[in-house]
C-alpha positions as CSV (number, residue, x, y, z in Angstrom):
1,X,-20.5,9.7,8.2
2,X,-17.5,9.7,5.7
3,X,-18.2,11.2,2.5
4,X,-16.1,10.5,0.0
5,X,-15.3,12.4,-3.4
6,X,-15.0,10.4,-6.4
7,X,-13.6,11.6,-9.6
8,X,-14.6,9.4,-12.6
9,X,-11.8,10.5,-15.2
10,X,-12.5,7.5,-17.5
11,X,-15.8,6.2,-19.4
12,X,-13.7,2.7,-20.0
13,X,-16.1,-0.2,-18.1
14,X,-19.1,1.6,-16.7
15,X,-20.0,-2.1,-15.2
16,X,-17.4,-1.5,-12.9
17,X,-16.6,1.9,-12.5
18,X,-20.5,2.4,-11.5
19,X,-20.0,0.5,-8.5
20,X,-17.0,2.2,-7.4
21,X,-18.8,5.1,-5.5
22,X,-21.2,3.0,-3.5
23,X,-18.5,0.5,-2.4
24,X,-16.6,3.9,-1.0
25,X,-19.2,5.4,1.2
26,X,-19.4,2.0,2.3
27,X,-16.1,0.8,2.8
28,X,-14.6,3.8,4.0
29,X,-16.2,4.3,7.7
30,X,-15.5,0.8,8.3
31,X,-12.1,1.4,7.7
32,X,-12.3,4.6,10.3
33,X,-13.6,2.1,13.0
34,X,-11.6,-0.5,12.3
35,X,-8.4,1.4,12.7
36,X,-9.3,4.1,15.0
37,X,-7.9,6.4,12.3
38,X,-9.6,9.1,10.2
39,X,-9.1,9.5,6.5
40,X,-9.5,13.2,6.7
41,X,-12.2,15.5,5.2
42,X,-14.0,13.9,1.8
43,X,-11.1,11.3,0.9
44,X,-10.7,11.5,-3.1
45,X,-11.0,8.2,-5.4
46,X,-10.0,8.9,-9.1
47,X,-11.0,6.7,-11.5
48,X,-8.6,6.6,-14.2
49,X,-7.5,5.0,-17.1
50,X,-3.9,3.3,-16.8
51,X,-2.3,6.1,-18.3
52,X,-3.0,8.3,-16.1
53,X,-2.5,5.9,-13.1
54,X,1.0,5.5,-14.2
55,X,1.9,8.8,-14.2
56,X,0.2,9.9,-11.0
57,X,2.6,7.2,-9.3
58,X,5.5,8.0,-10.9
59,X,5.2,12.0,-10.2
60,X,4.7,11.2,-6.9
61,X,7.9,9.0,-6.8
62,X,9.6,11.8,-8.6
63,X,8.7,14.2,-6.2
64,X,10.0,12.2,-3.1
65,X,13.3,11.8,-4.9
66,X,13.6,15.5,-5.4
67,X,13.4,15.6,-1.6
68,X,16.2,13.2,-1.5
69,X,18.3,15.4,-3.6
70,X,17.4,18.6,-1.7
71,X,17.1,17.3,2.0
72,X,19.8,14.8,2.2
73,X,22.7,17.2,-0.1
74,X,23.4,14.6,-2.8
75,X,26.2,14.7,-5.0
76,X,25.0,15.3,-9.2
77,X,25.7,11.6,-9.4
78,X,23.7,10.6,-7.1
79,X,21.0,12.5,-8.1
80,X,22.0,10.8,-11.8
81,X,21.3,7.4,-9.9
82,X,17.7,7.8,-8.6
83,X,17.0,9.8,-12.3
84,X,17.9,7.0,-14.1
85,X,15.7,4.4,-11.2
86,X,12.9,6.4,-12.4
87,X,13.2,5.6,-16.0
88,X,13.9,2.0,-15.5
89,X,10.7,1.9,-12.7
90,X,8.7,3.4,-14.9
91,X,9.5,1.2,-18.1
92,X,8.7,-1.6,-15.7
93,X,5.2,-0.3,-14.8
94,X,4.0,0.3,-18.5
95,X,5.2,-3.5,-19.0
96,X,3.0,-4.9,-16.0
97,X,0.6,-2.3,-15.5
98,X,-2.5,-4.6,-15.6
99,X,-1.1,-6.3,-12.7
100,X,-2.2,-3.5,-10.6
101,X,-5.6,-1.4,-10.5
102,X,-5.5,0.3,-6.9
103,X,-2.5,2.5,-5.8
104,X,-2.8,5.8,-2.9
105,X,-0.2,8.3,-4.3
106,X,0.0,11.7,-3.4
107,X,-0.5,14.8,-5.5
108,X,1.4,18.0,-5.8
109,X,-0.2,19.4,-2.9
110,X,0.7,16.8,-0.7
111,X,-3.2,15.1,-0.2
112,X,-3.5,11.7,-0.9
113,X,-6.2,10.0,-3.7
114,X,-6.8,6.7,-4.1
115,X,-6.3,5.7,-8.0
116,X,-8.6,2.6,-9.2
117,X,-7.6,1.8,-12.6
118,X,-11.3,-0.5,-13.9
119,X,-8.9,-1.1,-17.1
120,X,-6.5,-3.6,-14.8
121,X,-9.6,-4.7,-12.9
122,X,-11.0,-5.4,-15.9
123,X,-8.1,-7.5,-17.4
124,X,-7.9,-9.4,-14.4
125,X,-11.3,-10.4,-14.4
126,X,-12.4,-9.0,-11.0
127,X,-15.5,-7.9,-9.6
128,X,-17.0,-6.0,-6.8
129,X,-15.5,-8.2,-4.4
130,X,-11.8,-7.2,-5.3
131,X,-13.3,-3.7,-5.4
132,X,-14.3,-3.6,-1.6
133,X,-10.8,-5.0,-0.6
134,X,-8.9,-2.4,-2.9
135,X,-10.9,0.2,-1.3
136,X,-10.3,-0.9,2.1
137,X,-6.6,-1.4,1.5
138,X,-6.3,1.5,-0.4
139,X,-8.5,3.6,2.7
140,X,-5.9,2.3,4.7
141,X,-3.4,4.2,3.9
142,X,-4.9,7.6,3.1
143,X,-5.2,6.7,7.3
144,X,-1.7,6.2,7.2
145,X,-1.1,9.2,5.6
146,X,-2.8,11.7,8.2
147,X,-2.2,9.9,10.7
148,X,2.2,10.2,10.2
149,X,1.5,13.8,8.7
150,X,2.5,12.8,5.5
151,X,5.8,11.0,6.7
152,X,5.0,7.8,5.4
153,X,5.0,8.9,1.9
154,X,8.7,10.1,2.1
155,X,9.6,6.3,4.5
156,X,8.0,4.3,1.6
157,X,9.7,6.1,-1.4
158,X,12.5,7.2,-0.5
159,X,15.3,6.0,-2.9
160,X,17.8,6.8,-0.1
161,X,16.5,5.0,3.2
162,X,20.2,4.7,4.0
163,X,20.7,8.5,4.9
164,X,17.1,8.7,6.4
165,X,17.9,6.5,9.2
166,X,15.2,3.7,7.9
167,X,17.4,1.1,6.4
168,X,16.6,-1.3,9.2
169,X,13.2,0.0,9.5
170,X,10.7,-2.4,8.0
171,X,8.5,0.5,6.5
172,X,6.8,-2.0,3.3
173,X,6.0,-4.6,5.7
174,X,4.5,-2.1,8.1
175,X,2.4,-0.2,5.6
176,X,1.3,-2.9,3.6
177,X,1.0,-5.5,6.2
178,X,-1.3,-2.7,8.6
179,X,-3.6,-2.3,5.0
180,X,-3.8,-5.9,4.7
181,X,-5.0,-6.7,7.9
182,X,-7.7,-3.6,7.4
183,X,-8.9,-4.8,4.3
184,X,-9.6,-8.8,5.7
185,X,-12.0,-6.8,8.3
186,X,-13.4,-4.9,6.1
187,X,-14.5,-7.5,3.4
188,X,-15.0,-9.9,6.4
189,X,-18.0,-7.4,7.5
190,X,-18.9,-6.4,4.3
191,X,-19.1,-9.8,2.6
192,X,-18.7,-12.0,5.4
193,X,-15.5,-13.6,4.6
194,X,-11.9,-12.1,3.2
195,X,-10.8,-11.7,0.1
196,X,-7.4,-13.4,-1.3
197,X,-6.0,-12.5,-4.7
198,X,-5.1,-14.7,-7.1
199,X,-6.8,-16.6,-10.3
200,X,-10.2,-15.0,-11.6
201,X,-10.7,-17.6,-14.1
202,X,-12.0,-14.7,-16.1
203,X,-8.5,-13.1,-17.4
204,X,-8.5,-11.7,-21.0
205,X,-5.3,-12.4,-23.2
206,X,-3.9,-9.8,-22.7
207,X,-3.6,-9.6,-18.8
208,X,-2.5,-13.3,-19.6
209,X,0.3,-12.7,-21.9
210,X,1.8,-10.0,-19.8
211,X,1.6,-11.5,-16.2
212,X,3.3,-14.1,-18.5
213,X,6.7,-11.6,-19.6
214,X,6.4,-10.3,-15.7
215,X,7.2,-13.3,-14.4
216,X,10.0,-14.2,-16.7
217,X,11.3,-10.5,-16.1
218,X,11.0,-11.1,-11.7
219,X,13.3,-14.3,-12.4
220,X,16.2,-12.4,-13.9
221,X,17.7,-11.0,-10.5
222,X,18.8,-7.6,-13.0
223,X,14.8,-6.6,-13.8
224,X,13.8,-7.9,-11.0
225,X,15.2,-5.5,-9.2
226,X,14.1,-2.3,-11.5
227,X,10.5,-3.5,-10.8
228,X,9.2,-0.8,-7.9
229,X,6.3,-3.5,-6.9
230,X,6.8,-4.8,-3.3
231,X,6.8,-8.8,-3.3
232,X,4.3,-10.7,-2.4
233,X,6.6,-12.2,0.9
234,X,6.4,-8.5,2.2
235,X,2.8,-8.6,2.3
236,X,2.4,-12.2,4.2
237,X,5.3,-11.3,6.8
238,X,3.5,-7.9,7.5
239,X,0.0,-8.9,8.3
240,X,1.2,-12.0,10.3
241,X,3.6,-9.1,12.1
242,X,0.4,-6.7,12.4
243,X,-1.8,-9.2,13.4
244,X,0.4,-10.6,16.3
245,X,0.9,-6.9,17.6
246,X,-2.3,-6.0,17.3
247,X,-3.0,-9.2,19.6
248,X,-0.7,-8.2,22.1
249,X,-0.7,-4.6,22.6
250,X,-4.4,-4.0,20.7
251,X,-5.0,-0.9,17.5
252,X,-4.3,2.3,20.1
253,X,-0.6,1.4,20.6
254,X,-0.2,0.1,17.3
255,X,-1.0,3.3,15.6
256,X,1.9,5.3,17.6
257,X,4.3,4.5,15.2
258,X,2.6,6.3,12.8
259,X,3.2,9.6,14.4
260,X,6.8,8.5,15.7
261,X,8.8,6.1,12.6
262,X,11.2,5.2,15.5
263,X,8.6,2.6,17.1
264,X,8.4,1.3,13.7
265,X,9.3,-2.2,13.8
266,X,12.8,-3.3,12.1
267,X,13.7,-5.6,10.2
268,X,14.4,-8.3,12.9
269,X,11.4,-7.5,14.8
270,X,9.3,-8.2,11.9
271,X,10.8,-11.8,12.5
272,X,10.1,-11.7,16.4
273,X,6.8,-9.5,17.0
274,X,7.4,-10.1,21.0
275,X,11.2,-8.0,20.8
276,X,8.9,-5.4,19.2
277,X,5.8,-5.5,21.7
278,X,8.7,-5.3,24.6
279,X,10.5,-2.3,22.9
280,X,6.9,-0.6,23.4
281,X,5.5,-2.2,26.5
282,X,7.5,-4.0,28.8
283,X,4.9,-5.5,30.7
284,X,4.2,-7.3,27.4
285,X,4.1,-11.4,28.1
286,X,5.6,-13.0,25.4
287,X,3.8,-14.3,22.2
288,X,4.5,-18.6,23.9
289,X,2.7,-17.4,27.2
290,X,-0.2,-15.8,25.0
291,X,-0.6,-18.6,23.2
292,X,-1.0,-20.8,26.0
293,X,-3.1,-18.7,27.9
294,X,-5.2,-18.5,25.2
C-alpha cells in the first residue's frame, strides 16, 4: 500500500486542503497499477501557498540551468541568456499564477514533491474532482522521475536541448501526454468518468481578470514566448500519441523510454505513432491494419 507524506505548509482553504490527503492515499496506488511504475518510498505532497509554489519551480528550473552552464561549457553569455530567461519566466508566473495549482518539481536533493497550491484551486473554482486528476497527473510524473533516474527533470528543463541531443526529441508531449493519459484512468476509476479542464462556473474576479491579461499576453508572439507553460496543443497531441502506443505495443514497452530518452519519440513520430511503434518493434502492424482488425 502507498503511503504518502503530506506537508500542509498553508492554513489558506481548509475546505480543500482537508481533502488533499485522502484523495492521495487513494489516487496514488492507482497510479502504480496503472502504469506499472512505482513512485518510490512515501511520495511527498506540499501544500503551499502560491508563493512558495513559485519559487519551488523556479529553483528547480534554476538548478537545471546551472547544469547547463556546467555540463555543457557555456560561454558567460550564454549563461547571461538562460539568467535573464529566468527572470522573464518567472515575471510571467507571478502574472498567471492562479492559472496553475499542481506542479512536480524537484528539490535540492534531487526527490521530487508534488506542490498543490488550494489558493489557484480556489480561484478557479475547483473541487475534489480536479483534485483527484491533479494528483494523478501529478503522481505521474514523480513515476517518471524514478523511473528515468532523475533524467527527465534535466530533458524537460533544459534551456539548451540543442547541445543535449533532444531538440528533435518530443520530451513535453511525452511527459505530459503519458500523465494525461494516467490521470483519465485514474479519475475514470475513481469517479467513474474523466475529468476535462476548463470553465468552473465558480471563478472569483480575480482568477477572471488575470486569465483575462494571460490571454492578451499568449497573443503577443514576444510574451508568449517568455511564458514557461507548455500549450495546451502539447497536451492533446501527447495523449492521442500515448494512447495509440500504448494500443500497439501495451504499458511494458512504453515505459522503456524512460530509462533510455533515445526511444523517446521525436518530433515527427509524435505526428505518425506507427514510425515510432516500428523504431521499437518491428513486428508492429501498422495503426490502418489495427484499426480494421479491430
Amino acid at each position: 500500500m502507498t503511503t504518502c507524506y503530506i506537508r500542509q505548509e498553508t492554513d489558506l482553504h481548509p475546505e480543500l486542503t482537508e481533502q488533499i490527503g485522502p484523495i492521495a492515499a487513494t489516487v496514488a496506488p492507482i497510479v502504480e497499477e496503472v502504469t506499472g511504475l512505482s513512485l518510490g518510498h512515501m511520495p511527498i505532497v506540499r501544500v503551499v501557498g502560491h508563493e512558495d509554489f513559485i519559487a519551488a519551480t523556479m529553483n528547480e528550473r534554476r538548478r537545471v540551468f546551472a547544469l547547463d552552464v556546467t555540463q555543457l561549457a557555456l560561454s558567460s553569455e550564454a549563461a547571461r541568456v538562460l539568467h535573464d530567461r529566468l527572470e522573464v519566466e518567472e515575471a510571467e508566473l507571478r502574472r498567471s499564477w492562479m492559472g496553475g495549482g499542481a506542479a512536480t518539481v524537484t528539490n535540492a536533493e534531487g526527490a521530487p514533491q508534488v506542490l498543490i497550491a488550494p489558493e489557484s484551486l480556489h480561484h478557479a473554482g475547483f473541487g475534489s474532482d480536479v483534485i483527484v486528476k491533479a494528483l494523478a497527473h501529478e503522481f505521474a510524473h514523480v513515476a517518471q522521475h524514478h523511473a528515468s533516474s532523475g533524467q527527465v527533470v534535466i530533458a524537460y528543463n533544459t534551456g539548451r536541448p540543442d547541445l543535449r541531443g533532444l531538440s528533435e526529441v518530443a520530451v513535453a508531449h511525452l511527459l505530459h501526454g503519458h500523465a494525461e493519459w494516467v490521470d483519465q484512468r485514474v479519475t475514470e476509476r475513481v469517479l467513474g468518468h474523466a475529468v476535462e479542464l476548463g470553465p468552473s462556473g465558480r471563478e472569483t474576479p480575480e482568477f477572471l481578470a488575470m486569465m483575462r491579461e494571460f490571454i492578451e499576453r499568449m497573443r503577443d508572439p514576444e510574451s508568449a514566448a517568455a511564458h514557461p507553460a507548455v500549450s495546451p496543443e502539447v497536451y492533446e497531441e501527447g495523449l492521442r500519441w500515448v494512447t495509440r502506443a500504448i494500443e500497439l505495443l501495451g504499458v511494458a514497452s512504453l515505459n522503456r523510454v524512460w530509462s533510455d530518452f533515445t526511444l523517446a519519440p521525436d518530433v515527427r513520430e509524435i505526428k505518425d505513432v506507427t514510425r515510432w511503434a516500428r523504431r521499437l518493434d518491428q513486428g508492429v502492424p501498422s495503426l490502418e491494419s489495427v484499426q480494421e482488425n479491430a
